[in-house]
N, C-alpha and C positions, 0 to 999 in steps of 0.2 A: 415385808422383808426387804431389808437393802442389798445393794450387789457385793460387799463383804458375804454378809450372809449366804447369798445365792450362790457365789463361788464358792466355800466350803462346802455347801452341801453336795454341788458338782464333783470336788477334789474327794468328802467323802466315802462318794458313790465307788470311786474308784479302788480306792484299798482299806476302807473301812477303819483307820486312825486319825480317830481325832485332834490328835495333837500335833500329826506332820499334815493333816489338812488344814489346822486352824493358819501354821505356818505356811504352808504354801498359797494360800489365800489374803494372805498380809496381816495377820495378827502379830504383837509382840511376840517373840520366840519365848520369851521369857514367862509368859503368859498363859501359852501356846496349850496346854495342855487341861487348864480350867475353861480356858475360852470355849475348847473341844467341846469338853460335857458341856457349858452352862448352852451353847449355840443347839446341841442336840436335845437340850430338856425345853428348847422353844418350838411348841407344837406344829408352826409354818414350816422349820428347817428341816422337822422329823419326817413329816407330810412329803417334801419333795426330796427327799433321801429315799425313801420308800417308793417313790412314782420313780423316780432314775433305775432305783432297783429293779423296778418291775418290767421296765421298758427295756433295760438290761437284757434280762434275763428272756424276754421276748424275742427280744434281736437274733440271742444264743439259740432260742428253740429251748431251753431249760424248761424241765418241771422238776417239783422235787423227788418224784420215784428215779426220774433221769439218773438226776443225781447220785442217788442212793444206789443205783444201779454203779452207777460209775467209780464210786469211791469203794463198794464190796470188791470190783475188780482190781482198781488200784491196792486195797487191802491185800487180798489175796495174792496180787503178785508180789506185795512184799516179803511176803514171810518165805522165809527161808528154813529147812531141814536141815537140823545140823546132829550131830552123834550126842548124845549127853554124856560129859566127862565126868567121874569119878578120879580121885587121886593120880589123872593123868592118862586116865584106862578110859574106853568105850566102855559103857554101861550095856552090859548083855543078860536077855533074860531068856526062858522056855517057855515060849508061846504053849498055846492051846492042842496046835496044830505038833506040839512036840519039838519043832525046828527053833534054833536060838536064832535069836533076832539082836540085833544092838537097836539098844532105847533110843529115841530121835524125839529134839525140843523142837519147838518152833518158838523164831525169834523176829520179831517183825521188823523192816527197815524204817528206819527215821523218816527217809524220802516220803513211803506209803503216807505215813500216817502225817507228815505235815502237807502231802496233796489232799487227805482227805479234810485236814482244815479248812486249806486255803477252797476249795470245792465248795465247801459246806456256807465259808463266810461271804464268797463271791454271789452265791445262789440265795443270800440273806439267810440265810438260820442263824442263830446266836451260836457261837461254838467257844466254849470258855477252856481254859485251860486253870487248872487243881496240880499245883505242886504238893506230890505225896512223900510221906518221908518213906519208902519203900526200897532200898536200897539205888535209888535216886531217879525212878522211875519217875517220869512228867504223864501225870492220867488227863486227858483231853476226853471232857463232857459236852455230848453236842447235843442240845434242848432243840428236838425235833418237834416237842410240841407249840415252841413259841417261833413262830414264821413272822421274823421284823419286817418284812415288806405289805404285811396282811397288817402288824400291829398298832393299832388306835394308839395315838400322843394326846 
C-alpha cells in the first residue's frame, strides 16, 4: 500500500465517503468517486479501514448493543405526538373506557433518524438508504447483520 492509499483509508475511517476521501487524499476530483470504490475493493485498504474502525470504536468504549442502545433513545426522543387531522378537525373517537379521546400520530423527527444513521455508520454497520415512492418518505435500512469492521476483503 502507498501513502495515497494509506491516506484515504485514514480520511475514510473518518466519515465513511469515498469520493470526498479519495479527494481529500489527493486524487483527481474528477475521478474522485471511482477512485473511492476501486481503492476500497483493494483488500490492504479495506483491511486498514476496518482496523481504524475498530480502534475507533475502542477509543469510544463503543459496542454494538451500546449503539443500539443509544439510537432506540435517540429514536424515541424523536417522535413526536401530534392530534390526527381530519378535514381540519381533531380526529376523536370512544375509547373502551367510554371517555372520547382525540386520535394522536406519531411522527418521527428527521434529526432522530439521521443521528441514528450517522451512529450506525460511525460504529461501522453498513446503513443504506432506499428511496421509496411513498408519499416521499426516504426508508433507511441498517444491515445489522453485516458488521464492516468484522468483514473479510
Amino acid at each position: 500500500m502507498n501513502a495515497k492509499q494509506r491516506r484515504f483509508a485514514e480520511e475514510y475511517s473518518i466519515d465513511h465517503n469515498a469520493t470526498a476521501s479519495a479527494v481529500r487524499a489527493g486524487y483527481a476530483e474528477s475521478r474522485a468517486k471511482q477512485t473511492g470504490y476501486d481503492l476500497l475493493a483493494k483488500p490492504d485498504v479495506a483491511a486498514l479501514v476496518a482496523k481504524l474502525d475498530r480502534e475507533k470504536a475502542d477509543a469510544l468504549g463503543l459496542e454494538a448493543e451500546d449503539a443500539l442502545a443509544e439510537v432506540m433513545g435517540l429514536l424515541a426522543a424523536g417522535k413526536v405526538l401530534q392530534p390526527k387531522m381530519w378535514k381540519g378537525e381533531p380526529v376523536r373517537y370512544v375509547g373502551e373506557d367510554g371517555e372520547t379521546h382525540t386520535a394522536a400520530e406519531v411522527v418521527s423527527g428527521a434529526v432522530a433518524i439521521r443521528a441514528a444513521e450517522l451512529l450506525f455508520k460511525k460504529t461501522g454497520f453498513d446503513v443504506s438508504r432506499t428511496a421509496v415512492e411513498h408519499q416521499g418518505d426516504v426508508i433507511y435500512t441498517l444491515h445489522l447483520d453485516r458488521d464492516l469492521s468484522e468483514e473479510d476483503t
